[in-house]
N, C-alpha and C positions, 0 to 999 in steps of 0.2 A: 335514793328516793324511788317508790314505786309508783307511777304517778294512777290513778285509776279513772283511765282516759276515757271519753265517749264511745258508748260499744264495750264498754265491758258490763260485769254485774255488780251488784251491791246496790243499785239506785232507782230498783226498778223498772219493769219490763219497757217502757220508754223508751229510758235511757240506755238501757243494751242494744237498743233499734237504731242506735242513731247513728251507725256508720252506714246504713242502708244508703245507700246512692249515692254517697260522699265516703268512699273509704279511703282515708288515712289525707282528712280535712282535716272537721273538727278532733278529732283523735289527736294530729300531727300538733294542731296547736297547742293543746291542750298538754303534750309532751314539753313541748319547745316553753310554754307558760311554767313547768313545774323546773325549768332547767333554769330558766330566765330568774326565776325567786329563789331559786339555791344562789347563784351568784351575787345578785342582790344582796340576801341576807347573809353573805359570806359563809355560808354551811357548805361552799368547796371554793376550790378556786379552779379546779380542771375538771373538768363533765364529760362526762363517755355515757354513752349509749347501749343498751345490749340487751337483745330480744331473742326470745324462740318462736320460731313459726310465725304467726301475727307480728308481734313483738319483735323479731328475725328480718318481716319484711320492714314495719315502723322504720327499724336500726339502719338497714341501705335506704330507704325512702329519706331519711333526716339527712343522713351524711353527702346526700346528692344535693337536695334542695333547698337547705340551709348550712349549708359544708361549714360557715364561719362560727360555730356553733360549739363545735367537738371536737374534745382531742383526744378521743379514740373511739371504738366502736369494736361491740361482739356482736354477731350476727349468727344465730342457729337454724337450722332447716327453714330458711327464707323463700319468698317469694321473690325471685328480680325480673320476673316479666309475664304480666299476668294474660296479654297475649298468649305468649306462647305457653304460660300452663295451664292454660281452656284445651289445649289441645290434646295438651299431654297428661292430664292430671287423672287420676280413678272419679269413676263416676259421680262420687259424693260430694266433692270437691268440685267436680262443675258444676253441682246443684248449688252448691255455698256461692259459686262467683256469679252466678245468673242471678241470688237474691240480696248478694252484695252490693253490686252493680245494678242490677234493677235490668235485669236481661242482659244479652251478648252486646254491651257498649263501649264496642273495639276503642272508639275516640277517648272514652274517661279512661278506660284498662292502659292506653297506653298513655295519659297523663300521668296516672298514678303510677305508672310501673318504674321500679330504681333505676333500670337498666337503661330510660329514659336521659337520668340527670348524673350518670356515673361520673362523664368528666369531668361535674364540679366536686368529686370527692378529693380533703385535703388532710383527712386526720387517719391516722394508722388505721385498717380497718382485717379484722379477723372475722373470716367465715368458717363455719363450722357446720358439716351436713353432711346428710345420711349417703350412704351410694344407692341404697333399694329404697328409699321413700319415693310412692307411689301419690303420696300427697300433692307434696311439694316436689317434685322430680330433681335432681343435677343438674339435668343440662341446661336448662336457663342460668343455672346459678355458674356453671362452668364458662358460658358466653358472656355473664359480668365479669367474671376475672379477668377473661382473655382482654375486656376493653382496658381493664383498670391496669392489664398489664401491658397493651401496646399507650396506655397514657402515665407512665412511668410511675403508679400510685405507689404507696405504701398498704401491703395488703399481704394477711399471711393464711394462706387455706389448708382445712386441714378437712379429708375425708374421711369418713368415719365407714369402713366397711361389714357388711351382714348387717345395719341396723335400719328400720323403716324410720318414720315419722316421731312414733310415740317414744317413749322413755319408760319402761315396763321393768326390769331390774334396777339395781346399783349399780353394775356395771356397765350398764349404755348409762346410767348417768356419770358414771366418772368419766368414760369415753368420749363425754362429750365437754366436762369439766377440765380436765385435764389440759386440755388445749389453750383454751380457755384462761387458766391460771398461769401457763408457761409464757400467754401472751402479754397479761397482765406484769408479770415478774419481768419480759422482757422493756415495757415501756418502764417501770417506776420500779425496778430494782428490788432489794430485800426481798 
């Protein structure tokens, strides 16, 4: 399922508005709603999560603050702590989190941010990110690991070196597929 959560397009300038001050709310729910009616209607019986970027950050956001959710997770050039990537992020990127957020609002930044609810992470979880993205930087995403790994999680990281943010070739996209499928193949076999 894709689900096409609040904040995205197709419905309307609105409706793309509407993670403005509420980032990864109604979004989250609206994920969590389309995972909750696949099970339901038995269209799976196991649900994983798996984002790039936005999408990247959703994927640790879910696995933290609904962990009983998912049983497993891909995560691509995420967001794990939007604190510290105001600080660290290219310029454009802190013009995105100031109309995100609705200005510098350290208090929601650090509600919403994963790195906040990492402990309650319980289902396998794959990150996958750039070493030069200036977007979304490593080093926050490198200080989620280290929690996930003094909290004995299940979590397999893999760095993707020479590539920024965007996906520009076939080859940054397999580089970043690849991992990807190996993690897959190792949860569910075949």
């Amino acid at each position: 399922m894709a689900p096409n959560f609040r904040g995205s397009t197709g419905y309307g300038s609105k409706f793309n508005l509407m993670d403005i001050g509420d980032p990864a709310g109604g979004d989250l729910s609206d994920v969590i709603a389309a995972r909750d009616y696949a099970i339901e209607k038995g269209i799976a019986e196991k649900i994983g999560i798996i984002g790039y970027s936005y999408g990247g950050y959703m994927t640790l956001l879910a696995v933290g603050k609904v962990p009983d959710k998912w049983d497993f997770s891909i995560a691509g050039v995420s967001v794990a702590d939007w604190v510290e990537m105001y600080d660290l992020s290219d310029s454009f990127f802190k013009g995105f989190m100031e109309t995100l957020f609705m200005g510098k609002n350290l208090e929601l930044m650090k509600d919403r941010s994963p790195i906040t609810y990492v402990n309650n992470v319980k289902c396998p979880l794959c990150i996958i990110h750039s070493q030069n993205d200036t977007r979304t930087p490593l080093t926050p995403v490198l200080k989620y690991v280290q929690k996930l790994q003094e909290n004995n999680k299940t979590y397999y990281l893999h760095v993707i070196p020479n590539l920024g943010h965007a996906i520009y070739k076939i080859d940054d996209a397999i580089d970043f597929l690849l991992p990807a499928l190996i993690f897959l193949k190792k949860m569910f076999g075949n």
